[in-house]
Each structure stands twice: as structure tokens, then as C-alpha cells.
C-alpha positions as CSV (number, residue, x, y, z in Angstrom):
1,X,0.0,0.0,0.0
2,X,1.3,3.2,-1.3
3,X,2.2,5.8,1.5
4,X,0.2,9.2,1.0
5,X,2.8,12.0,0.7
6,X,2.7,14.3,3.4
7,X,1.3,18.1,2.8
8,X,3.6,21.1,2.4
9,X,3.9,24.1,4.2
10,X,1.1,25.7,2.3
11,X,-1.2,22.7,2.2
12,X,-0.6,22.4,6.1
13,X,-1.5,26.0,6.9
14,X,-4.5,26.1,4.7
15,X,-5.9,22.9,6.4
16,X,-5.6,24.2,9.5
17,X,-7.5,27.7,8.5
18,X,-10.0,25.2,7.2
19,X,-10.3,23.5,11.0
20,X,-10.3,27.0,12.7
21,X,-13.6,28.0,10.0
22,X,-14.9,24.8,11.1
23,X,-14.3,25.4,15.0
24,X,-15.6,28.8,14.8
25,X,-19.0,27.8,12.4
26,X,-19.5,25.3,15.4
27,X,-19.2,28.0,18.1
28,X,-21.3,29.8,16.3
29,X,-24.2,27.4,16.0
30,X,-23.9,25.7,12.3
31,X,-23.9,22.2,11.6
32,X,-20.7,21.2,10.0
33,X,-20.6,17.4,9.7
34,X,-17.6,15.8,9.5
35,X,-18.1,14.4,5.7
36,X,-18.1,18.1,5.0
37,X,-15.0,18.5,6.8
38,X,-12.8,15.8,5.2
39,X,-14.4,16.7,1.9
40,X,-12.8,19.8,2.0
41,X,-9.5,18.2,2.0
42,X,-10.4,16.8,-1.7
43,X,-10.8,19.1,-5.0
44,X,-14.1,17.5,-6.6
45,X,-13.5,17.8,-10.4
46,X,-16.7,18.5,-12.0
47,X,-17.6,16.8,-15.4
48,X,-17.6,18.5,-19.0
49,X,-20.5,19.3,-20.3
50,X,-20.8,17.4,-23.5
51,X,-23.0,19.1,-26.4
52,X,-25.0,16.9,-28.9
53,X,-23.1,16.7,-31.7
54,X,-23.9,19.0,-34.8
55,X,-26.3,17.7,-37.4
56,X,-24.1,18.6,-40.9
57,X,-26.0,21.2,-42.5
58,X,-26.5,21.0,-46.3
59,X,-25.1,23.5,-48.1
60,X,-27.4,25.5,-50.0
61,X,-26.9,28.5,-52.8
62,X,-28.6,31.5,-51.7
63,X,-28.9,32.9,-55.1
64,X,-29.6,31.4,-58.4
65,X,-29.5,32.9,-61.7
66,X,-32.5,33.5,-63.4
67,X,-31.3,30.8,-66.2
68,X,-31.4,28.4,-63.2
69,X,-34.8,29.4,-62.1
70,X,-36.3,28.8,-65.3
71,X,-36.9,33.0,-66.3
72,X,-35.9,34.6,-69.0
73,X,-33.6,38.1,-68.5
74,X,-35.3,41.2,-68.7
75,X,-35.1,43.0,-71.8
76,X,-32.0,45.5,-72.3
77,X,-34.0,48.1,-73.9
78,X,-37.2,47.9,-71.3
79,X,-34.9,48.1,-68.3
80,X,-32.6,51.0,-70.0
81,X,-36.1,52.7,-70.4
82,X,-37.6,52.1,-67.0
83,X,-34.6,54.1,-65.5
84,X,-34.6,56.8,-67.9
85,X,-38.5,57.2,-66.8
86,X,-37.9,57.1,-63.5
87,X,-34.8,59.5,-63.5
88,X,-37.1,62.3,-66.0
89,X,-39.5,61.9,-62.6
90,X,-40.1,65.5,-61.1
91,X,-38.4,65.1,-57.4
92,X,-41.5,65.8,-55.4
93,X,-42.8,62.5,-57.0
94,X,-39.7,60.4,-55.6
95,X,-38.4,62.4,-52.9
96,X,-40.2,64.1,-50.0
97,X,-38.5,67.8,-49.2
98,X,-39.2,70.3,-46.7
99,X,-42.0,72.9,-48.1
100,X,-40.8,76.8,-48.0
101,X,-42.6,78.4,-45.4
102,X,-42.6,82.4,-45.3
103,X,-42.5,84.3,-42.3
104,X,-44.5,88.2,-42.9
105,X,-43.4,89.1,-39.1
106,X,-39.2,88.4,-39.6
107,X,-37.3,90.3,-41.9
108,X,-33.9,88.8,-42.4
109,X,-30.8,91.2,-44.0
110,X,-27.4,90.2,-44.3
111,X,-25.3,89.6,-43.1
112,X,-26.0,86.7,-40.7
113,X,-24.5,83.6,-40.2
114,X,-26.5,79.8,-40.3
115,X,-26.1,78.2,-37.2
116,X,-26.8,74.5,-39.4
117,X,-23.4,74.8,-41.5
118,X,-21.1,77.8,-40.2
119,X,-21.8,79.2,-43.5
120,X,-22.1,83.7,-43.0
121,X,-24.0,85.0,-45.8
122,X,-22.7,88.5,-46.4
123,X,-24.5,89.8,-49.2
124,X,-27.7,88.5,-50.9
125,X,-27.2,90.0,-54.1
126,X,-30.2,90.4,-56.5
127,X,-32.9,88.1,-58.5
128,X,-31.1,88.2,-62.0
129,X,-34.4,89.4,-64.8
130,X,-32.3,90.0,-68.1
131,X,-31.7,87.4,-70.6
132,X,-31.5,83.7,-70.2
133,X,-33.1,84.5,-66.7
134,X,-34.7,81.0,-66.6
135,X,-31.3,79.4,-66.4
136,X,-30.6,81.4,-63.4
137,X,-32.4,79.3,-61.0
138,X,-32.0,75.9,-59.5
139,X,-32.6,72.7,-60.8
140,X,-35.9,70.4,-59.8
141,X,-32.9,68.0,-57.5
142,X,-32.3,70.8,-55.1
143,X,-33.9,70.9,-51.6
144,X,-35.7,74.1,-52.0
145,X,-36.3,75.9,-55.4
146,X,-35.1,79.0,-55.9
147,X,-33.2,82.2,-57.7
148,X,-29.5,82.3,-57.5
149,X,-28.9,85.9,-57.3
150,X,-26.3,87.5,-59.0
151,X,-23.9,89.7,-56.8
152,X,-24.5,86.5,-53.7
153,X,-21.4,86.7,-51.4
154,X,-20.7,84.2,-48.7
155,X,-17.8,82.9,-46.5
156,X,-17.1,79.6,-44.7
157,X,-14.0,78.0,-42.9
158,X,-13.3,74.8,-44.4
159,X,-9.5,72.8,-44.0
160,X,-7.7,75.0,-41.8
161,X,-8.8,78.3,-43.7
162,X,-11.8,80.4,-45.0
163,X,-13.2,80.3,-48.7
164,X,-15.5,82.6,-49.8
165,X,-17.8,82.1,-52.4
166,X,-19.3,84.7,-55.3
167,X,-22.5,84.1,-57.7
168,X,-21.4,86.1,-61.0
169,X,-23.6,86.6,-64.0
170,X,-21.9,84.6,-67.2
171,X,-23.0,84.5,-70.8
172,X,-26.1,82.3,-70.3
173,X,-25.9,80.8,-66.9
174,X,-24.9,81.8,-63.5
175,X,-21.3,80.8,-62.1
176,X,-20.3,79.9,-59.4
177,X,-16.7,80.8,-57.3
178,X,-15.1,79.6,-54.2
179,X,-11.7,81.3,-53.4
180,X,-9.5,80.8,-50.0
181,X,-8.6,84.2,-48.3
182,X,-5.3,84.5,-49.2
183,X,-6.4,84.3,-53.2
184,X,-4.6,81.6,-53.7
185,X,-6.6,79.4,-54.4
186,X,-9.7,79.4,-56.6
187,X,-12.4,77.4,-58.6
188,X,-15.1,78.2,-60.7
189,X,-17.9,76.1,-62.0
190,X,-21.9,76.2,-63.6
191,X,-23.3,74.7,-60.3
192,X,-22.4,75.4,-56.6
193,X,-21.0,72.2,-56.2
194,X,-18.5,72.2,-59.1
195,X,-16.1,74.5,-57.3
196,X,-16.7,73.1,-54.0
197,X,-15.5,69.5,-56.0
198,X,-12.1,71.4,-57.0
199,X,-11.5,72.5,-53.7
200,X,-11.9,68.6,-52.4
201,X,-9.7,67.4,-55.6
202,X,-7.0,70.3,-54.5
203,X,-6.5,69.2,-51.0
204,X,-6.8,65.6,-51.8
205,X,-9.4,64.3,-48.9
206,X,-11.4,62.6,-50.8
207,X,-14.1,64.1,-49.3
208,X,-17.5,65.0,-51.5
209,X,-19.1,68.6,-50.6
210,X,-22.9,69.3,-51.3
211,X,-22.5,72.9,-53.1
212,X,-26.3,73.8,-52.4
213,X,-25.8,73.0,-48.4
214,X,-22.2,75.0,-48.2
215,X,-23.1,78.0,-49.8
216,X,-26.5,77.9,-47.5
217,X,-29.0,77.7,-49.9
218,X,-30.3,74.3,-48.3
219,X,-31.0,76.3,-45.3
220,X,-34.9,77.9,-44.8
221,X,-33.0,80.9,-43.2
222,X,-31.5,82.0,-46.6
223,X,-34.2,80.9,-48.4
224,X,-36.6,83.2,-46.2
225,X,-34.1,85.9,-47.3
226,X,-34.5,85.4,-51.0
227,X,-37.9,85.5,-51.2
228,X,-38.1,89.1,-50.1
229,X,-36.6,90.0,-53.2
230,X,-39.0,87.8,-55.2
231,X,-42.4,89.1,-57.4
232,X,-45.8,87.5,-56.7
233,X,-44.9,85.6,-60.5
234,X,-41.4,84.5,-59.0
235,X,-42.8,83.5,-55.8
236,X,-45.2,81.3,-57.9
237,X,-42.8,80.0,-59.6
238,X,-40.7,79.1,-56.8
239,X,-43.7,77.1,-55.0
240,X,-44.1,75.4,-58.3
241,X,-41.0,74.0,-59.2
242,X,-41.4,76.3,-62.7
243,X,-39.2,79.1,-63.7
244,X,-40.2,82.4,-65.5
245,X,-39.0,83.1,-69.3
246,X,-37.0,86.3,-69.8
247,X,-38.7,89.3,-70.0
248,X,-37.4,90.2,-73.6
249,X,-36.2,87.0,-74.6
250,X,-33.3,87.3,-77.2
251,X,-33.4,85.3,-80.4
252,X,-31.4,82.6,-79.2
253,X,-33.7,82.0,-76.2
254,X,-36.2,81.5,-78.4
255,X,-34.7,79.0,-80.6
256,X,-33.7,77.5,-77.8
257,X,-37.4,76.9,-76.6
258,X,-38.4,76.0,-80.2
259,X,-35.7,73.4,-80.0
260,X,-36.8,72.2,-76.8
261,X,-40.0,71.0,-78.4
262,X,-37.8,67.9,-80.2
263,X,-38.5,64.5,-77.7
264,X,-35.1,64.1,-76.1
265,X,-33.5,67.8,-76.0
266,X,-32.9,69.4,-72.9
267,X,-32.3,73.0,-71.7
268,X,-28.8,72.7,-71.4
269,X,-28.3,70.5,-75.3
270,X,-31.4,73.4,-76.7
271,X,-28.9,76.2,-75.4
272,X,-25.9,74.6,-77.2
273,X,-27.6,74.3,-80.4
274,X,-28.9,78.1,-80.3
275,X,-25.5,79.6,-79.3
276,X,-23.0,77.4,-81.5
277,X,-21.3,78.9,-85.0
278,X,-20.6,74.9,-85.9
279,X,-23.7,74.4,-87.4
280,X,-22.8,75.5,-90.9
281,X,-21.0,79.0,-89.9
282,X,-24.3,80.4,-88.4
283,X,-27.0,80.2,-86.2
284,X,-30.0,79.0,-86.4
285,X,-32.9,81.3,-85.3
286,X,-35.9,78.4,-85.5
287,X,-36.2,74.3,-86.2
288,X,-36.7,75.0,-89.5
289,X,-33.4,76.6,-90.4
290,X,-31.9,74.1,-88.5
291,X,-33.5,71.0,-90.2
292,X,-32.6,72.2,-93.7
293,X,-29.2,72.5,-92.9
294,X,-29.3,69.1,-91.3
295,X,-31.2,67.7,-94.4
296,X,-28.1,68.6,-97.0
297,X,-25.8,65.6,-95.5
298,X,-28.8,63.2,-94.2
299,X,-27.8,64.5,-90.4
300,X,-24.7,63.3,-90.1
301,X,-23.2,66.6,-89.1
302,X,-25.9,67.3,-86.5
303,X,-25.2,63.8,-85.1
304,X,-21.9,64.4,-85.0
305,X,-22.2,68.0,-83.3
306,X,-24.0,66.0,-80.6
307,X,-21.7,63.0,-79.7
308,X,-18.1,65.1,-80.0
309,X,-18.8,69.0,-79.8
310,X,-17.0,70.4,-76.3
311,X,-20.3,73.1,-76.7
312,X,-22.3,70.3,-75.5
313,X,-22.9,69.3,-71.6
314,X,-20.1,67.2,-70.7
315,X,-22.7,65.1,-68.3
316,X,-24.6,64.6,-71.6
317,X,-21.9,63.2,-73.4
318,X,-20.7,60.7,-70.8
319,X,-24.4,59.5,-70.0
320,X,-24.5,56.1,-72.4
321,X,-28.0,56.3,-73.2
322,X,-27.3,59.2,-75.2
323,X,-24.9,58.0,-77.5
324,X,-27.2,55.1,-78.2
325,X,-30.5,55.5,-78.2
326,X,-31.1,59.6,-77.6
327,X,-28.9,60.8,-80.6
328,X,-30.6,58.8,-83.1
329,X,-34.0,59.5,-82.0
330,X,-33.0,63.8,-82.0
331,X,-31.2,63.5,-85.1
332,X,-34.3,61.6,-86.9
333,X,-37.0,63.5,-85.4
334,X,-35.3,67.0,-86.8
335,X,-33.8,65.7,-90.1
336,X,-37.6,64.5,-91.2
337,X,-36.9,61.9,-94.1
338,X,-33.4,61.4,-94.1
339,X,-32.0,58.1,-93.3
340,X,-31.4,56.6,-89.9
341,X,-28.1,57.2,-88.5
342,X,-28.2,53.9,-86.0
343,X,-28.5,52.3,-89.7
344,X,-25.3,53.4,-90.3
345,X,-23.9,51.4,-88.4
346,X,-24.4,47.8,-89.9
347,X,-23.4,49.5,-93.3
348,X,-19.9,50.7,-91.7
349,X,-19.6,46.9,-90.3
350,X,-20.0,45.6,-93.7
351,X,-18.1,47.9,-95.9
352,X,-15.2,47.2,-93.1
353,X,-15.3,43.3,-93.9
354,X,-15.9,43.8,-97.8
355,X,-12.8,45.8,-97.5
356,X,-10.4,44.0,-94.9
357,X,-8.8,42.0,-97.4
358,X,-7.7,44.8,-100.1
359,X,-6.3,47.1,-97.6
360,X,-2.7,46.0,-98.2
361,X,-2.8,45.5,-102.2
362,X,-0.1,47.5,-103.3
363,X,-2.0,49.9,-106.3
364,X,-1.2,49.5,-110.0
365,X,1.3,51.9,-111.6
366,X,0.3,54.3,-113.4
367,X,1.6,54.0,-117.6
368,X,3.2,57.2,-119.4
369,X,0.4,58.9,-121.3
370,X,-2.7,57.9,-119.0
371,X,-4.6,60.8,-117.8
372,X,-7.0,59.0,-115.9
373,X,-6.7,59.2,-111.8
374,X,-4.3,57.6,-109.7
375,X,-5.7,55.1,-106.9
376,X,-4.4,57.2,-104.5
377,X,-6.2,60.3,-106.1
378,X,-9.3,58.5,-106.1
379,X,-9.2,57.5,-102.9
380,X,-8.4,61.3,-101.3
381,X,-11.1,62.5,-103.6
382,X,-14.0,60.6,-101.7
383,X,-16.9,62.7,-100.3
384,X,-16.9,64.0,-97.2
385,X,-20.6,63.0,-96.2
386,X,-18.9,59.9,-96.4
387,X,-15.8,60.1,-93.8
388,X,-18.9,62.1,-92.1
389,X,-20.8,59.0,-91.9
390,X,-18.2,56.8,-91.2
391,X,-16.9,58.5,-88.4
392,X,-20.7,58.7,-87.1
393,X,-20.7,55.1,-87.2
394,X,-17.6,54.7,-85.3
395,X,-19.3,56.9,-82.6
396,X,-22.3,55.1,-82.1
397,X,-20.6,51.6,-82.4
398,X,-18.0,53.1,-79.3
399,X,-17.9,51.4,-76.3
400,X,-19.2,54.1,-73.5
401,X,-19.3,52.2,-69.9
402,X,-21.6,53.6,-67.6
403,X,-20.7,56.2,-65.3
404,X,-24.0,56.9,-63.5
405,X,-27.1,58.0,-64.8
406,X,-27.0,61.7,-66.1
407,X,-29.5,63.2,-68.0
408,X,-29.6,66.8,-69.4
């Protein structure tokens, strides 16, 4: 029989604490048996708690391509369509916004300072009435709709310094500056965010400003102030999401209008086509100059105006529906009776193929005597509605990845 070891200092003191709890537990009234007693010389090792084990789960895909599920894809053109529809909604159908409420009792001046953004508006400037005055208010996306007043001074500190921003009246639409105190630094643009964007590219944050909210039109303070400089027609208009036509339109603002009556053209693309000299060396005063000029070389240099011209919106450009679909459908619409451009397209693709294998056929020489026209001649002397039309094709058969959905 194996002879129990005997206990170490430690073990021996804490045994004997254990006695003197006992004795004094005792004293003291409890019941201590002794099987309590000698179990406290012995550490009782609990058992593990075992879990049941795990059923294996059958893996299961979450998704599953339509192909898989036995439906079709969604057409390419009805999908492309739905979210043109739904982007050409007015914003009080797909957004709710705050309503401008007027105040008759509070008369706000500048300057003042918005207590929502830091922004101190120092000058309100004045409701711009001369020519293109329509353009001279904000778009349907902005929280409240309103004038931009020309002459509209503000200051806020932004990245360690302030920047002060200007509304200035420019050839057909307001711009917009943002310049740091020490003049620097500045950045000009059609829209308040466009400078406000420069800024951000400039000090490399990465950070994306809302030009509306920083120059404090998104506050009802400011907006409050505006309206005092507003008629009972301009106050109408500003409740109505509508804007008022100049005054004494000039004769581009009225071609412009008359242009916007064509299905697909916008303010901006109707005030590019009433300003621009490209357009055979002059400009056109109504649709039907326009179409007769467009109707000499089938559209093609309309078309091409449209998809390359740096007079256009650059956001009109870069949206893909426009290259594709919205060019085609303008361009047909005003050149009544001419011949598709998207039709171009094919023909281009076959010409190319008929072609491919003759491109590196060294020409005949030419014989003493012949006064008929080289190759080379021949080719140089093709028509420019041709290289026209080609290069058309080339546009609309370009590959334009989308960027986001712009619209003009």
C-alpha cells in the first residue's frame, strides 16, 4: 500500500485555517458534519459538459441565376427605359423635401450667419431678370427651389482656412466661385458644387461637398431671405418647381425653346444648339433653319455636333443612353426623311469586312500617257458625307461604360 505523501507548508497552513472556520461555524451554531469537513481536503473535479453533436448542415446556394430558375432576362431596352422614366420623374414625386414656409413678421438682412453649416452669408445679391433669366435658377434635385442671385457673397471655414464664395452673372448661366482668403486658391464652376468638388480634388481628402448646403441655400434661413426679393410671378414659380421666361427673350432664347420641343432635348443641349457657329458657320434662329441645314448631308453633321462637340454638356456626353439611343432618336426627329443614323452602323460593319482583305494590295502603276486618276487620287477624292458618316458610325458603335445616370 502506497504511503500518502505528506502536505507542504502551504497545504498544512490552509488545512488548519479550514479546522479553525470549522471550530468557529461550530461555536457559532452551524452544523458542519464531519463528511463536509474531510471533503474539504479533496478538489471534486466536475464533469464536462458534453453538447449533442452537430447535425451537418446541407449547403445550400442563396442565389440562383435567373437561367437556373427557369426565367428569362429582362429586356435590355425595357430596363434601359424604365430608369430613364424614372430618372425624368419630377423630385416631389420620388423624394419628400421640406415645403418653404414664409415668415411676414421676420425680416432677415445680411449679413447673418446659419447656425446648421457655419456658412455667413454677407451679401444677398439680386434676383437676376435680363436674358436667359430661366437658367438662373436651381434645378428640380435641389432641396428648395429657388433664384441664385447674382452679386451673392458668402464665407465659410473649411481645411484650416476660410473660402468665400461669389454668384457672377456669365453668358447664359450663373457661375459659381469659391476662393480661399489668401487668393490663392480658386475654382469656378456652372453649379455650386462644381467649385466646391475642385476644392476637395485640390486638398486631396477625398471628401464630397454638397455645393447647395455649403453656400447655405439648403437652409430655410436663406431661403426666407431670398424671397423678399422675389415678385408675386417668381414667388409662384418658386412654389411650383417652374421658372419664368425672360422678359425680352433674345433670339437665341427662343430657338432655344423652339428646339426644346424635339422628344429628347434638354435646356442645357437646346442652349448649345442656339449659341453654337458649328452648325454651318451660323445660327440657327428656329427648327426649320436648323432642319434644312441638317437635311443637306442626311444628319450626319448634327449627329456628330451632338456625340463630340465640347459646346455640348459634358454630363450629356458621358451618360450612355445618349450616344445610343437619344442621338438617333433627336437626329431623326429634326432631319424629317433622311436616313437613320443607327443604320449606319451595320453598313460601316460591312463595308469594313468587304474591304479587310484589299487594304494592303499595293495599287497598279500608273503608264506614261494615262490621264485617268491615280488610286491614290481616287481615294483622297471621296466625299466628305462619307468620312462624315463613317466617323458617325464609329461613334455610335464606341464602347461608353456607364458612369452613373446623367441626364440633361
Amino acid at each position: 500500500m502506497a504511503m500518502e505523501a505528506e502536505p507542504n507548508a502551504y497545504e498544512q497552513s490552509r488545512l488548519d485555517r479550514i479546522k479553525q472556520n470549522f471550530a468557529k461555524m461550530r461555536a457559532l451554531g452551524f452544523d458542519v458534519s464531519e463528511n463536509l469537513s474531510a471533503r474539504a481536503n479533496v478538489h471534486e473535479v466536475k464533469p464536462r459538459k458534453r453538447s449533442a453533436p452537430k447535425q451537418e448542415s446541407i449547403l445550400e446556394a442563396s442565389r440562383t441565376s435567373k437561367r437556373i430558375r427557369g426565367q428569362s432576362a429582362p429586356d435590355a431596352k425595357a430596363v434601359s427605359l424604365a430608369i430613364e422614366t424614372a430618372a425624368s420623374l419630377p423630385q416631389e414625386q420620388t423624394k419628400s423635401k421640406p415645403k418653404l414656409t414664409l415668415d411676414q413678421q421676420q425680416s432677415i438682412t445680411a449679413p447673418f450667419t446659419l447656425r446648421s453649416i457655419g456658412t455667413t452669408v454677407w451679401d444677398l445679391g439680386e434676383v437676376w431678370r435680363g436674358c436667359w433669366s430661366q437658367n438662373y435658377w436651381s434645378s428640380s434635385g435641389c432641396l428648395f427651389h429657388h433664384a441664385y442671385p447674382v452679386g451673392f457673397k458668402a464665407s465659410k471655414a473649411m481645411f484650416g482656412r476660410t473660402w468665400e464664395m461669389r454668384i457672377l452673372a456669365g453668358d447664359v448661366r450663373p457661375s459659381f466661385e469659391v476662393e480661399d482668403s489668401d487668393g490663392r486658391h480658386k475654382f469656378e464652376g456652372p453649379s455650386p458644387t462644381s467649385p466646391w468638388t475642385g476644392v476637395c480634388l485640390a486638398q486631396k481628402t477625398g471628401q464630397r461637398i454638397s455645393g447647395p448646403l455649403y453656400f447655405g441655400f439648403s437652409d430655410l434661413i436663406t431661403q426666407r431671405a431670398i424671397t423678399s426679393q422675389y415678385t408675386e410671378r417668381e414667388l409662384q414659380a418658386a412654389f411650383q418647381l417652374t421658372r419664368l421666361p425672360s422678359a425680352a427673350p433674345q433670339p437665341e432664347e427662343r430657338a432655344a425653346a423652339e428646339f426644346m420641343t424635339v422628344e429628347g432635348l434638354g435646356a442645357a443641349t437646346a442652349t448649345a444648339l442656339a449659341l453654337t457657329l458649328a452648325l454651318g458657320g451660323q445660327r440657327h434662329a428656329d427648327l426649320a433653319s436648323l432642319r434644312t441645314w441638317a437635311q443637306a448631308d442626311q444628319g450626319v453633321g448634327l449627329a456628330l455636333f451632338l456625340l463630340t462637340s465640347l459646346e455640348m454638356p459634358e454630363s450629356v456626353r458621358r451618360w450612355p443612353a445618349w450616344r445610343h439611343r437619344m442621338v438617333p432618336k433627336i437626329v431623326a426627329s429634326i432631319c424629317q426623311g433622311c436616313e437613320d443614323i443607327a443604320s449606319l452602323l451595320p453598313q460601316q460593319q460591312q463595308q469594313q469586312q468587304s474591304q479587310g482583305p484589299n487594304l494592303t494590295a499595293e495599287p497598279p502603276s500608273r503608264q506614261p500617257g494615262d490621264q485617268g486618276p491615280t488610286p491614290s487620287s481616287s481615294r483622297a477624292a471621296g466625299s466628305s458625307r462619307q468620312k462624315n458618316q463613317a466617323a458617325t458610325a464609329g461613334l455610335l458603335a464606341a464602347d461608353c461604360r456607364p458612369t452613373g445616370l446623367m441626364t440633361d
